[in-house]
C-alpha positions, 0 to 999 in steps of 0.5 A: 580555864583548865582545860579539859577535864580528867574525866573527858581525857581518859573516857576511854578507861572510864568507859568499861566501868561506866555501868559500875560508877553508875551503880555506885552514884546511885547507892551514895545518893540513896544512902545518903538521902536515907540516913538523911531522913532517918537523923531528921527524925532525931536531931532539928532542922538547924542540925540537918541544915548544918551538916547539909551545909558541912558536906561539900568541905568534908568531901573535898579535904579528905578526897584531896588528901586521899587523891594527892590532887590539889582542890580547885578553886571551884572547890575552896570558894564554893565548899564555904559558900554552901555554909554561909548560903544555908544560913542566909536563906 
């Protein structure tokens, strides 16, 4: 569809930093299981749902405008999918 990604094409840059991303990805996903856990204490299930459901748009509007890259289509259709799917199920 759009080829090969960014991230194959310039493995040889990324490689060095491997290590470091590695790290970096493991800490978001830990800080984000965490503070998680710790606003399920306070808030109700359709609040964690909501902002669960939230993420994926949140992520991808502000990093296309930080990046200066336009959002796939990927991107556009499955940030309002992860929405409408959370509250269908």
């Amino acid at each position: 569809m759009g080829g090969t990604p960014k991230c194959l094409r310039n493995r040889l840059a990324i490689w060095p930093h491997i290590g470091q991303l590695a790290v970096l990805g493991f800490l978001a996903m830990c800080l984000f299981q965490r503070l998680s856990y710790l606003a399920a204490e306070t808030t109700t299930a359709t609040n964690m749902a909501v902002f669960t459901a939230l993420t994926p748009p949140l992520t991808v509007g502000p990093s296309s405008a930080l990046l200066g890259e336009a959002p796939t289509l990927g991107m556009v259709c499955g940030a309002p999918l992860s929405f409408v799917v959370s509250f269908i199920s």
